[in-house]
N, C-alpha and C positions, 0 to 999 in steps of 0.2 A: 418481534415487538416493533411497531410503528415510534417515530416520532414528531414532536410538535415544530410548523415552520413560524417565524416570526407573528406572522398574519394567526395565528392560533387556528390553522387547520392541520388537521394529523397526515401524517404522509404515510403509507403502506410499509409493512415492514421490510418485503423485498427492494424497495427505494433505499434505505439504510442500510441494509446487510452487505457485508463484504463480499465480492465477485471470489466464486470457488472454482479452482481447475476439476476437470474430472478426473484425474491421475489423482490426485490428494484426497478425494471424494473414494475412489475407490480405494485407495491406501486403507484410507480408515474405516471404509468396511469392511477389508477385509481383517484387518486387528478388531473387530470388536467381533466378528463370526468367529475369529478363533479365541475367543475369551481372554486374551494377555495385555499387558500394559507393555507399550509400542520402546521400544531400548532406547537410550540416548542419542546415537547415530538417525534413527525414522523421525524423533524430535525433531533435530538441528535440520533435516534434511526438508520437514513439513513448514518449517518456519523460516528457511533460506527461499521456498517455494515462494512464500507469500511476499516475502521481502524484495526477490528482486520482483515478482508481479507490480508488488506496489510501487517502487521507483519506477518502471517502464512508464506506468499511467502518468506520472508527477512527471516526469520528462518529456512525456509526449504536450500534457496537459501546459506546462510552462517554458515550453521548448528551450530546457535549462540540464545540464548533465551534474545534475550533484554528485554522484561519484565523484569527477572530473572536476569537477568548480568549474564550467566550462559554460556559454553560455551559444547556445543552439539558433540556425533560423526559426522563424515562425512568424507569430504573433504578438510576442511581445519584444521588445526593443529595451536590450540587457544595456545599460550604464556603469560604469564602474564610479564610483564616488572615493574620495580619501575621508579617512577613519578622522575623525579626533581623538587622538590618543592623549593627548595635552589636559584634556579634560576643560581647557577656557572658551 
């Protein structure tokens, strides 16, 4: 399913859709050819996949190590600021 951008033109659904590895792609074909619901263990293991994919991109994309709290060369230029903790 496409979505809508600011300017109200629709974008394609592949533009939207989440990048899939082929190892998880095949995972899951092969659990639905053998007819079973995949154990808790191919869960945690399909959704640890997507997890650290998605940080790599956010790290590469903001050259920032969230894991780390760590703040990366690149492109953008990391500042550290002090909190108001004070609340004034």
């Amino acid at each position: 399913m496409g979505g809508r951008c600011k300017e109200g033109t629709t974008t394609p659904a592949t533009a939207t859709a989440a990048p899939r590895t082929s190892t998880s792609s095949n995972q899951r074909k092969g659990i639905a050819a053998e007819g079973r619901t995949p154990s808790g263990t191919e869960i945690e293991e399909f959704f640890a996949t997507l997890e650290r994919g998605r940080a790599q991109l956010l790290k590469n994309k903001y050259n920032y190590d969230f894991e780390r709290d760590l703040p990366m060369e690149g492109r953008y230029e990391w500042v550290e600021i002090e909190a108001d903790v004070g609340g004034n």
